[in-house]
Backbone as JSON, one array per atom type, in Angstrom:
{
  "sequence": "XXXXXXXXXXXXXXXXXXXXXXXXXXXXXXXXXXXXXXXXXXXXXXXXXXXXXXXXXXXXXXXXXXXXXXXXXXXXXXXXXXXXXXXXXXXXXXXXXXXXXXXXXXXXXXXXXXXXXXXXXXXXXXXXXXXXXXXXXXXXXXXXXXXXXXXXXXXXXXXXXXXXXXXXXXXXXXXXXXXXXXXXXXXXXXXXXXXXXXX",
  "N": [[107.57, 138.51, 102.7], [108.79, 136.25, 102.26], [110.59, 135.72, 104.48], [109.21, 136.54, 106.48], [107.6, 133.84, 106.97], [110.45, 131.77, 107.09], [110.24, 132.63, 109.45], [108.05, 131.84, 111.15], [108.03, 129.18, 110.75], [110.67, 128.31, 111.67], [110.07, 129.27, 114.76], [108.13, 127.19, 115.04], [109.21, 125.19, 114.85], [111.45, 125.12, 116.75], [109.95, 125.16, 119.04], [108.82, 122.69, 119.6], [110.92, 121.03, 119.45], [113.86, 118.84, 118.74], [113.79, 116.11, 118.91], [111.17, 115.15, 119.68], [110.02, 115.56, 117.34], [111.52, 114.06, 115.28], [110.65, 111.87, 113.67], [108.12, 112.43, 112.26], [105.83, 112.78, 110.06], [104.45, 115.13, 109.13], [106.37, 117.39, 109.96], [108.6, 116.79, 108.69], [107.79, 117.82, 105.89], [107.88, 119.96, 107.31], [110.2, 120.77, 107.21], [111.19, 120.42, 104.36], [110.04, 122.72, 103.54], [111.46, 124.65, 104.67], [113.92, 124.17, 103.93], [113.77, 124.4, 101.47], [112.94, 126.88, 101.12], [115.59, 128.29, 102.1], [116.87, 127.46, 99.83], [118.26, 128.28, 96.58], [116.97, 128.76, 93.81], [116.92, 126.49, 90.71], [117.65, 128.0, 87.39], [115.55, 128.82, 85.31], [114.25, 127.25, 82.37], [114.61, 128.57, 79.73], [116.43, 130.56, 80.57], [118.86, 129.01, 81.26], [119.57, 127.61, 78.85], [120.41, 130.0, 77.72], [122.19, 131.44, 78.93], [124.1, 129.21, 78.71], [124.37, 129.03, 75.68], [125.94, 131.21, 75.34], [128.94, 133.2, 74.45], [130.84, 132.45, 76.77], [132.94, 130.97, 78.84], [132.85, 127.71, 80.63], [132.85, 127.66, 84.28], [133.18, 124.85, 87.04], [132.3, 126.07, 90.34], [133.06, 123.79, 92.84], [131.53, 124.32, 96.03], [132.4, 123.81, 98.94], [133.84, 121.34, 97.84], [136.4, 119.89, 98.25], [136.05, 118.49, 100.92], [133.57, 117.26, 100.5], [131.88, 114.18, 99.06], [129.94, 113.88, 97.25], [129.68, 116.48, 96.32], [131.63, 116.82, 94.69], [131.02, 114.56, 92.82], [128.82, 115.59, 91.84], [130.5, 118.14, 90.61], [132.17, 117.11, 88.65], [129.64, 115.39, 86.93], [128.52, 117.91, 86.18], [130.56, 119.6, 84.62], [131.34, 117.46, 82.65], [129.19, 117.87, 81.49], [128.4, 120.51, 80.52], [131.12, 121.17, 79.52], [133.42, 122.59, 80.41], [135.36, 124.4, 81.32], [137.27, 124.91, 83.61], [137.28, 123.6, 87.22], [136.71, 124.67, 90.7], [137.16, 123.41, 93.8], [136.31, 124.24, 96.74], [136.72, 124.68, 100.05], [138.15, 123.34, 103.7], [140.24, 121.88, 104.71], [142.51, 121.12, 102.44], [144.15, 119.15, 102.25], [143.36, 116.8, 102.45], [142.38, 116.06, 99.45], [144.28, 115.44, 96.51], [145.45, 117.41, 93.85], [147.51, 116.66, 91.83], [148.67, 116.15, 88.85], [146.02, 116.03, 87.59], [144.48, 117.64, 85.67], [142.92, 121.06, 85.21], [141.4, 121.76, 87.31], [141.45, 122.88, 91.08], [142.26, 124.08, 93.96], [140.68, 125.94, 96.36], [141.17, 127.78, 99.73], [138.35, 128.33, 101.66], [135.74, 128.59, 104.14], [133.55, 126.05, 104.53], [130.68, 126.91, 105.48], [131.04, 129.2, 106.54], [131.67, 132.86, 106.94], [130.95, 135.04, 103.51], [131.1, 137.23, 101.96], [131.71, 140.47, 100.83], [134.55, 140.47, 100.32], [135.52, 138.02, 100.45], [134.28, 137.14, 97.91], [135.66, 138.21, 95.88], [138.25, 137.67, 96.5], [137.85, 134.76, 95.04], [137.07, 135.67, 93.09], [139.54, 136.27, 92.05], [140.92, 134.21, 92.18], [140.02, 132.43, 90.51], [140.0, 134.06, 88.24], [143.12, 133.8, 87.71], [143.52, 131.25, 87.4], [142.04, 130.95, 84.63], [143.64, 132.54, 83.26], [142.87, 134.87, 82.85], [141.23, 134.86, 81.61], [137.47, 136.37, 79.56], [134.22, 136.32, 78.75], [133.14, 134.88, 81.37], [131.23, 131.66, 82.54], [129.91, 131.2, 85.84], [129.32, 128.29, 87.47], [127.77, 127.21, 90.0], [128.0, 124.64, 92.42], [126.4, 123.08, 94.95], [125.52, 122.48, 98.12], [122.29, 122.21, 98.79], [120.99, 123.68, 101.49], [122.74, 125.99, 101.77], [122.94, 127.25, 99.12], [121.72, 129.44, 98.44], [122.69, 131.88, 99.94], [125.1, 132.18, 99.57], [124.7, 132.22, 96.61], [123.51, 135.03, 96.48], [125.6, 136.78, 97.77], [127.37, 135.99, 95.64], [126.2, 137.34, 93.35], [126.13, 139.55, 93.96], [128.46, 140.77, 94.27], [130.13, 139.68, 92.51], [132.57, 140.72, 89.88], [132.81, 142.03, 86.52], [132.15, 140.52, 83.57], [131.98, 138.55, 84.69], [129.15, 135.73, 85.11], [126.86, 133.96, 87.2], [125.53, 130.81, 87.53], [123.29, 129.24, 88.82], [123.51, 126.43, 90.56], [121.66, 124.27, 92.13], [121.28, 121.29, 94.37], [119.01, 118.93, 93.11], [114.79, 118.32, 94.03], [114.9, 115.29, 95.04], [114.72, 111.76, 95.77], [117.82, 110.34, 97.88], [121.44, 110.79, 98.62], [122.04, 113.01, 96.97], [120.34, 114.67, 96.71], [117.47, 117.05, 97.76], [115.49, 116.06, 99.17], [116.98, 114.25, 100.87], [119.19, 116.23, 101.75], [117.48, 117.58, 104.04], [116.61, 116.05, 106.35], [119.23, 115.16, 106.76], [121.01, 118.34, 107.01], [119.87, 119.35, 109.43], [120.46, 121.36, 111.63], [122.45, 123.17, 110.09], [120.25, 124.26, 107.87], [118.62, 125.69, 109.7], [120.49, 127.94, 111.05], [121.56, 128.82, 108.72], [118.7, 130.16, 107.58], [118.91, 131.44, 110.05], [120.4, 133.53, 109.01], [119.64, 134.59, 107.07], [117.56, 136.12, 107.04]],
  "CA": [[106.77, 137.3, 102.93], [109.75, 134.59, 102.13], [111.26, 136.08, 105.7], [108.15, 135.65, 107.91], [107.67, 132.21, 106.57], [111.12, 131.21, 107.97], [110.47, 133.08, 110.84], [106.65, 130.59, 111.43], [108.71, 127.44, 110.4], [111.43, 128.33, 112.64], [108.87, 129.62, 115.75], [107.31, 125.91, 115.09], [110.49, 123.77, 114.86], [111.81, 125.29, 118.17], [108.89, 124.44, 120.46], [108.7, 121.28, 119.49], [112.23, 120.07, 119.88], [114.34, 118.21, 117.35], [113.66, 114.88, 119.77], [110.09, 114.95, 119.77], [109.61, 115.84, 115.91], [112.74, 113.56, 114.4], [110.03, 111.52, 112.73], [106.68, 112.74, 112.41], [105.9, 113.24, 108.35], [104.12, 116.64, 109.34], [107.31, 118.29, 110.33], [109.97, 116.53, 107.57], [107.49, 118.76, 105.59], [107.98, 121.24, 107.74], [111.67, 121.02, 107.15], [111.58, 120.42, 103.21], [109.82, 123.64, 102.81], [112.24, 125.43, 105.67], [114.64, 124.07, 103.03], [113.66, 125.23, 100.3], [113.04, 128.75, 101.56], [116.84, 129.15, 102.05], [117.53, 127.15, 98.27], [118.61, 129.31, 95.33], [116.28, 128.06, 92.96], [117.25, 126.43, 89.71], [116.93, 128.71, 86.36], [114.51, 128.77, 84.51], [114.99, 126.62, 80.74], [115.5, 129.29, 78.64], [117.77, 131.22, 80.93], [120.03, 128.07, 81.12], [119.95, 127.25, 77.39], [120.56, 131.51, 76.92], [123.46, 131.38, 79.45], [124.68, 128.16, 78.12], [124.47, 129.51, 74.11], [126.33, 132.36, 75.14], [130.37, 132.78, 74.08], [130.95, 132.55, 77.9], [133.55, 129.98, 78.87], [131.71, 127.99, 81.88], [133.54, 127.5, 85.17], [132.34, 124.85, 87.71], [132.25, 126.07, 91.7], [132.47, 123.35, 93.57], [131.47, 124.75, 97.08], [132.48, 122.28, 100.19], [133.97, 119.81, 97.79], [136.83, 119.09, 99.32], [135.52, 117.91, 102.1], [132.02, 116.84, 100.48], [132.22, 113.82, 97.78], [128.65, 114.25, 96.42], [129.61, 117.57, 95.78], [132.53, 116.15, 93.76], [130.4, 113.9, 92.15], [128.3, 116.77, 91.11], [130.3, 118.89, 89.74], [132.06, 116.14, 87.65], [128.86, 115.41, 86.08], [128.4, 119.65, 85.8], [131.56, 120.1, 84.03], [130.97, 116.83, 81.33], [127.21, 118.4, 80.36], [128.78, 121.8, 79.96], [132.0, 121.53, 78.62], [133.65, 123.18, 81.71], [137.24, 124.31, 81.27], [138.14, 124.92, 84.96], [136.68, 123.33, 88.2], [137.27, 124.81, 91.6], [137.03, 123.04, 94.59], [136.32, 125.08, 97.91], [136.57, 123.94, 101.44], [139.62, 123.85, 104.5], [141.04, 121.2, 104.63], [143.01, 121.18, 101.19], [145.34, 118.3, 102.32], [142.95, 115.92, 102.27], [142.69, 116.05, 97.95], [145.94, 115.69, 96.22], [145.3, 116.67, 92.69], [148.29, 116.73, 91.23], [148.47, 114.86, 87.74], [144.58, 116.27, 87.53], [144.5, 119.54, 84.64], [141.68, 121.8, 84.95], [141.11, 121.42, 88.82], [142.17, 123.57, 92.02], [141.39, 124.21, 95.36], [140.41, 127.23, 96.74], [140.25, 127.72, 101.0], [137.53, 128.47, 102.28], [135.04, 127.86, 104.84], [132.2, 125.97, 103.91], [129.0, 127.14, 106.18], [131.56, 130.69, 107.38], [131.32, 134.3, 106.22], [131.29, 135.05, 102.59], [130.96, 138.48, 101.68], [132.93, 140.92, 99.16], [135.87, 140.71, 100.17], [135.59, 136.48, 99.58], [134.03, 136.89, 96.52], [137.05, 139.25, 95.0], [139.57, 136.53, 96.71], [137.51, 134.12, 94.78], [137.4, 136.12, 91.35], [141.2, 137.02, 91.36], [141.8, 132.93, 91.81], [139.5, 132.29, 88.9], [140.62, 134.76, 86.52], [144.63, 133.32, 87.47], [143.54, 129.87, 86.54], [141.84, 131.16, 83.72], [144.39, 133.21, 82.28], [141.91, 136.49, 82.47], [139.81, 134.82, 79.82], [136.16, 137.02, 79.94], [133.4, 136.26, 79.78], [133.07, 133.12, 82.32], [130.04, 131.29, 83.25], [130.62, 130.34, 86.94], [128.1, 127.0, 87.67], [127.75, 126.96, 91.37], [127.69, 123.54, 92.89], [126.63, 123.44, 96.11], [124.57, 121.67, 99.13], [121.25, 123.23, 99.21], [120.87, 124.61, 102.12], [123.65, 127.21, 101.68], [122.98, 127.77, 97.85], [120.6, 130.65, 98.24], [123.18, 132.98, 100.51], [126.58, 131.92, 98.33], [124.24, 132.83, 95.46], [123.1, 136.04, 97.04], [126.71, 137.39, 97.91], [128.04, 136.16, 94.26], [125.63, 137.88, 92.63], [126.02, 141.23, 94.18], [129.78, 141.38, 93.91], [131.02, 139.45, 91.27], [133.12, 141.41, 88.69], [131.84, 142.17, 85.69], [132.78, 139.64, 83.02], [131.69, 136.94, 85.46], [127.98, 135.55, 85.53], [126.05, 133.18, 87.8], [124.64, 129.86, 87.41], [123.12, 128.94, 90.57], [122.94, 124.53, 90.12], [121.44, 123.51, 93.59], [120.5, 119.71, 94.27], [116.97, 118.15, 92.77], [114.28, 117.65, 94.83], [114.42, 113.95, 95.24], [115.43, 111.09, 97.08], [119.17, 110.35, 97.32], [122.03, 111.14, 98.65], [122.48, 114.19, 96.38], [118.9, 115.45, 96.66], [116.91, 117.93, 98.95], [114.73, 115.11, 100.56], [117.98, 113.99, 101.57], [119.19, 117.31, 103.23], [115.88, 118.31, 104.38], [117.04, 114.96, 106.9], [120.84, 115.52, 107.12], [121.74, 119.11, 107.56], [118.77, 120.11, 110.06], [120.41, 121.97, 112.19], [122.71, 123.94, 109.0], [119.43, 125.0, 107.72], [118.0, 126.89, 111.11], [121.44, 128.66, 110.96], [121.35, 129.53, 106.89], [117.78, 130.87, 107.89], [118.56, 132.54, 110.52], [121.32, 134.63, 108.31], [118.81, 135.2, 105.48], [116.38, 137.68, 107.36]],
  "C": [[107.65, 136.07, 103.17], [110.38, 134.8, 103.98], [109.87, 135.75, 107.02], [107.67, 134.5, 107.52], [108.93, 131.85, 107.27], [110.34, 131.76, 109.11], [109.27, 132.24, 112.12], [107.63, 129.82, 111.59], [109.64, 127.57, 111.5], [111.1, 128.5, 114.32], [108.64, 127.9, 116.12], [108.08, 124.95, 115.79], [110.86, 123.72, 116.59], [110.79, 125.14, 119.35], [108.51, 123.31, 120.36], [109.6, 120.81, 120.29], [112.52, 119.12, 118.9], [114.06, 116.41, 118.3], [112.09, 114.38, 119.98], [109.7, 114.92, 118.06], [110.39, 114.98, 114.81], [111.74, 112.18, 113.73], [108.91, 111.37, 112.21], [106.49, 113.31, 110.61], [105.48, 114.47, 108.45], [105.12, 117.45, 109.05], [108.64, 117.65, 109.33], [109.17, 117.32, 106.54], [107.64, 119.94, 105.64], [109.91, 121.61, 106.89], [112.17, 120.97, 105.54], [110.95, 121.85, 103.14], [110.62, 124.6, 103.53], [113.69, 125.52, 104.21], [114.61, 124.59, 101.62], [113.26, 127.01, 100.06], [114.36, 129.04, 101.48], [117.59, 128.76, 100.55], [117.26, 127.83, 97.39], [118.12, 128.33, 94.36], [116.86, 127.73, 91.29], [116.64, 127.3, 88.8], [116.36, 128.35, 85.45], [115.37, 127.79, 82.76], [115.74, 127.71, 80.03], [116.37, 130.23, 79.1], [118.6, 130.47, 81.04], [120.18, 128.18, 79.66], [120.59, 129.22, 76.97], [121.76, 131.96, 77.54], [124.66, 130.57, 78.66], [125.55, 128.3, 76.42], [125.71, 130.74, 74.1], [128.24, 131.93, 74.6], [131.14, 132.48, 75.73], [132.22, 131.12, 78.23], [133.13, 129.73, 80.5], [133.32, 127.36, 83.17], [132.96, 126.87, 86.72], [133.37, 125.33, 89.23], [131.85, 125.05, 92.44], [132.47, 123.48, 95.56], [131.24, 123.6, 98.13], [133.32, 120.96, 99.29], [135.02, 119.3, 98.06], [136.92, 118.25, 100.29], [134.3, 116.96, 101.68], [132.25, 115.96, 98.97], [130.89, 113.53, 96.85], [128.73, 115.86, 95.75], [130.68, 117.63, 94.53], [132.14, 115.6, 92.71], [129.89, 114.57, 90.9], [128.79, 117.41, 90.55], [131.67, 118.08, 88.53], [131.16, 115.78, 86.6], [128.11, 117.05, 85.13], [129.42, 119.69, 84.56], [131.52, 119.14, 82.64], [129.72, 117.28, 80.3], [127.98, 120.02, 79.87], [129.68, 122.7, 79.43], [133.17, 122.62, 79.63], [135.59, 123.54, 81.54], [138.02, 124.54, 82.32], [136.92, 124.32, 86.2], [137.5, 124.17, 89.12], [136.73, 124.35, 92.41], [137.08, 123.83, 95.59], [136.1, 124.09, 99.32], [138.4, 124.4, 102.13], [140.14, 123.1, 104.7], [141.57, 120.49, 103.08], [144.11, 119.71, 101.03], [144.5, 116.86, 102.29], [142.56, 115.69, 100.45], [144.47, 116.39, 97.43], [145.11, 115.34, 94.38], [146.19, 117.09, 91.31], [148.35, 115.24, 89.74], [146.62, 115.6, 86.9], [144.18, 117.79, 86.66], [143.21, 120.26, 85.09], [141.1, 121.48, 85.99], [142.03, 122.28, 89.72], [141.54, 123.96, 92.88], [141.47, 125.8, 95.63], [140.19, 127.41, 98.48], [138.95, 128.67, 101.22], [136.44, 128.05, 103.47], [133.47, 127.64, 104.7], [130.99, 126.74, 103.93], [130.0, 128.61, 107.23], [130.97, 131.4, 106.5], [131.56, 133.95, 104.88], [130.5, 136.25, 102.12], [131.8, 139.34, 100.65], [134.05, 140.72, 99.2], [136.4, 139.26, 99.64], [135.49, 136.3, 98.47], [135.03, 137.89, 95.54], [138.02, 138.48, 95.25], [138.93, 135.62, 95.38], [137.51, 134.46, 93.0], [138.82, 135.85, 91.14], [141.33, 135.21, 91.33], [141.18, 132.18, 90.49], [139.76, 132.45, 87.7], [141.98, 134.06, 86.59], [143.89, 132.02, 86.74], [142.77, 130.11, 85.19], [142.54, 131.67, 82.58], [143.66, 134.51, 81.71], [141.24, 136.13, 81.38], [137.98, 135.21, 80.58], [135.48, 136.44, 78.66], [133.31, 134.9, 80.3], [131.5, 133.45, 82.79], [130.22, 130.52, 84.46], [129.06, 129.46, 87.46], [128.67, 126.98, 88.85], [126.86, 125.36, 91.84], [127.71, 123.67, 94.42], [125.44, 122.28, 96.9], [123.28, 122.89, 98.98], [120.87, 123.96, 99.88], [121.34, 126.05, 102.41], [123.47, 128.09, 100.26], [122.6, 129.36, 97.87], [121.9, 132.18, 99.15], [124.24, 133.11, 99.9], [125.9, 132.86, 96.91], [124.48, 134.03, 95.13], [124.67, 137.08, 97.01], [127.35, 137.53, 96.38], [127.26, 137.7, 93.38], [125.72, 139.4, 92.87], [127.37, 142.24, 94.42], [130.76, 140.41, 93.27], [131.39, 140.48, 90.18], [132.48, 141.93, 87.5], [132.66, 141.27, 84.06], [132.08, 138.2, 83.15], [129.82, 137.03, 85.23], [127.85, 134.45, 86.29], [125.08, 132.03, 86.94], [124.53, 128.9, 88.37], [122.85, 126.86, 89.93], [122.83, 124.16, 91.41], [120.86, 121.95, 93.24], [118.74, 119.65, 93.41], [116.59, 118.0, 93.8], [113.86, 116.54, 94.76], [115.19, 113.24, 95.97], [116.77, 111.02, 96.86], [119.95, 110.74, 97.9], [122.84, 112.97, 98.3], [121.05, 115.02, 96.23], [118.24, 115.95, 97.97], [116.5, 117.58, 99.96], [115.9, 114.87, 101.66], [118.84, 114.92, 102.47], [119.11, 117.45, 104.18], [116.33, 117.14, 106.19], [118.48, 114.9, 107.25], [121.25, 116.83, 108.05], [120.32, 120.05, 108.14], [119.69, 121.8, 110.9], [121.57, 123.54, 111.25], [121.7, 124.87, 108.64], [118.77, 125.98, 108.52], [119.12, 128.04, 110.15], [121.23, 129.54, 109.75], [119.81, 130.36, 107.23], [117.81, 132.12, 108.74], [119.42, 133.96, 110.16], [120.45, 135.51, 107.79], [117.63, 135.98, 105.85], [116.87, 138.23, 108.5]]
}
């Protein structure tokens, strides 16, 4: 059902035209719920607080933040609520952060909105566990742009290690800079794409 729903919304978008529809409230509808079809939905209370409780030492992902300083932002404020003993930063241009002087921080390449499949997510463990020092069990808090959350999720989840768990943290839906509305309005033409992966 979640797959022929994009596949309407996407049908819709494209006979319109992004030039005829770029401000019609109908269709920024259309595009928050396009959006939220491909977002990895926040967990539930008591699976956060039951993750959270656990002996798990948490670890934030921040996906794009290199490049992305809301995503920075984010997982700054991630890592103070949860006590966070390693951040990683992902993205490709690594030369633009210098964070030397900066403990408990490190970049990771990658490409933001490219492939990410097992063989990424095993690059992505082994640089985890080094900066960790092989300490198990880790809680890895995924920071991310919304539109991508749901396929990053998707891949973690189905070949991460075993040791490791998931905690998907996508944007709020609200206004802002760092929120979905705000997306839903930014990365239009990201979301098609992320859709048209995800069926």
């Amino acid at each position: 059902r979640r797959r022929a729903a994009l596949r309407e919304m996407q049908s819709g978008l494209q006979k319109q035209g992004p030039n005829a529809i770029a401000h019609a409230d109908s269709i920024d509808d259309v595009w928050r719920r396009l959006l939220k079809a491909v977002t990895e939905p926040f967990p539930s209370f008591d699976a956060v607080q039951r993750l959270l409780s656990s002996d798990a030492k948490v670890v934030i992902i921040g996906w794009g933040g290199v490049q992305d300083d809301v995503i920075r932002d984010r997982c700054a404020e991630s890592a103070k609520v949860t006590g966070a003993c390693h951040v990683v930063l992902t993205g490709e241009d690594q030369a633009r952060l210098d964070l030397r002087g900066q403990s408990g921080q490190s970049l990771f390449t990658l490409e933001t909105d490219g492939h990410f499949g097992g063989w990424e997510v095993e690059a992505l463990a082994a640089h985890i566990t080094d900066k960790t020092c092989g300490s198990r069990p880790l809680l890895l808090a995924l920071v991310s742009r919304g539109y991508l959350s749901r396929r990053i999720a998707l891949a973690l989840k189905k070949h991460l290690p075993g040791g490791m768990e998931l905690l998907p943290c996508p944007p709020h839906d609200h206004l802002g800079s760092a929120g979905l509305q705000e997306e839903a309005r930014l990365f239009r033409e990201e979301i098609c794409n992320e859709a048209r992966r995800l069926h």
